[in-house]
C-alpha positions in Angstrom: -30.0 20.8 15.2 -29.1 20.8 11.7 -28.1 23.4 8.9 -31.2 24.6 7.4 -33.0 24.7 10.2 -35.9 27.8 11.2 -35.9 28.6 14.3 -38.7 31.2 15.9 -36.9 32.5 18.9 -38.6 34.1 21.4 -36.7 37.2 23.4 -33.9 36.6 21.0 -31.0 39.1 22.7 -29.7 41.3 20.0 -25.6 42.4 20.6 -26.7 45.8 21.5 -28.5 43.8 24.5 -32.6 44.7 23.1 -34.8 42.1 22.6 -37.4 40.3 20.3 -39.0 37.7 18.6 -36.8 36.6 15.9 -36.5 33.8 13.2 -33.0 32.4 12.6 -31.6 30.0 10.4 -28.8 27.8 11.3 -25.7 27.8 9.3 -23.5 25.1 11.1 -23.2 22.8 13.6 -20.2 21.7 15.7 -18.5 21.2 19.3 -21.7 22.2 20.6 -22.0 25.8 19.1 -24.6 26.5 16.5 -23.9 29.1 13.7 -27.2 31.2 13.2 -27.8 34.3 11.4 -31.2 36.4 12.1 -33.8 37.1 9.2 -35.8 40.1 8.2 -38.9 40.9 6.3 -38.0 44.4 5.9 -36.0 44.8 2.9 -36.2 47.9 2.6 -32.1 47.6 2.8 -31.9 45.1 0.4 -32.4 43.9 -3.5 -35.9 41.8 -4.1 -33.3 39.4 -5.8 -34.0 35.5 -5.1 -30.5 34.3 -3.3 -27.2 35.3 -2.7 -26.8 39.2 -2.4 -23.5 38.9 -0.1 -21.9 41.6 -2.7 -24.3 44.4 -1.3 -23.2 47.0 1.2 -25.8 44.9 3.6 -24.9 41.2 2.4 -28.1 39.2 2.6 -29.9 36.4 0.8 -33.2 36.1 0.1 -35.9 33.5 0.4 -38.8 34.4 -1.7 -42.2 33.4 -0.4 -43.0 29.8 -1.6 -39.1 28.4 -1.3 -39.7 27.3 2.3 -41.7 27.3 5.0 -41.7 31.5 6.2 -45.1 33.9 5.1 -43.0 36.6 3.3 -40.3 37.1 1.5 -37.1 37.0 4.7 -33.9 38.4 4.3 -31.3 36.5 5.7 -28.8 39.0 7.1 -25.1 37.9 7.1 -23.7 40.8 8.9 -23.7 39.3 12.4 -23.4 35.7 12.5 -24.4 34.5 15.9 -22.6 31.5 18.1 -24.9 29.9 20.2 -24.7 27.2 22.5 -26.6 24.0 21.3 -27.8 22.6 25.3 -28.9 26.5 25.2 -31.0 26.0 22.2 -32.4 21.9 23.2 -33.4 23.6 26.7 -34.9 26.5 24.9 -36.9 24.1 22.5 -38.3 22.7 25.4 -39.1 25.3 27.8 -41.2 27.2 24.6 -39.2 29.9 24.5 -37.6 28.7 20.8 -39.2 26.7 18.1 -38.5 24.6 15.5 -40.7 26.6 12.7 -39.3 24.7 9.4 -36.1 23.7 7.4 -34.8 24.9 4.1 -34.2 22.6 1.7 -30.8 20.4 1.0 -29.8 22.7 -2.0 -31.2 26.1 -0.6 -29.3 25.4 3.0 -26.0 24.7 0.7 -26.2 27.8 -1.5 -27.3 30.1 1.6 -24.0 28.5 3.7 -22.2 29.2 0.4 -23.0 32.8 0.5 -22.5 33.3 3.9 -18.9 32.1 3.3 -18.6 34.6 1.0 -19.3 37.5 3.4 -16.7 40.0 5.3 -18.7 40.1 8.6 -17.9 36.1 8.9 -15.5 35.0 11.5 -12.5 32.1 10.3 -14.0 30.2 13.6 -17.9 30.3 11.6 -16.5 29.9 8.4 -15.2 26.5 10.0 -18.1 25.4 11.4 -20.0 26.0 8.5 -17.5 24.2 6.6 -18.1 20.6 8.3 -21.6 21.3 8.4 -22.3 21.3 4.5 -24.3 18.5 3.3 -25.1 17.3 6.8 
């Protein structure tokens, strides 16, 4: 599992405890635990602005359709930043229930985990993980 990484998960368990299909991007890899954040296509929250928008009162980044592999323009939300369990993930993979959809590019991945950084919702803990996970 490497930074840059789409992932299409399915029943994807929100922190209010709902669920739903959801892409995430993975920020940072390391111990084990995977730093994702979840995407949107409703932006209706958010500046049509090609990258880092982690200055907004919702902090996001945006991938424009054509920089990678999703149909629409995606927000990337950086207000929750999600710690999951990388056996978790590889078992998901392979039961179905999550899928490897696409990766970002070297330079995208490094400006997105750049603006996450940058963020207040960030932990010091995913900060660090996303710290030894640039330019992997």
């Amino acid at each position: 599992m490497r930074p840059g990484a789409i992932l299409l998960h399915k029943n994807f368990v929100f922190s209010d405890g709902t669920t739903k299909d959801k892409y995430l991007i993975v920020l940072g890899l390391s111990a084990g635990i995977v730093v994702t954040v979840k995407t949107t296509s409703k932006g209706h929250r958010y500046r049509n602005d090609h990258g880092c928008q982690s200055g907004n009162f919702y902090p996001a980044f945006l991938l424009t359709v054509g920089c990678c592999a999703l149909p629409l323009n995606t927000w990337v939300c950086l207000t929750e930043f999600y710690e999951l369990q990388e056996t978790e993930l590889t078992q998901g993979i392979s039961s179905g229930e999550v899928f490897r959809f696409g990766y970002l590019d070297t330079e995208l991945t490094k400006d997105l985990q750049f603006c996450a950084k940058g963020c207040d919702d960030i932990s010091i803990y995913q900060e660090s993980i996303i710290d030894s996970s640039i330019g992997s």
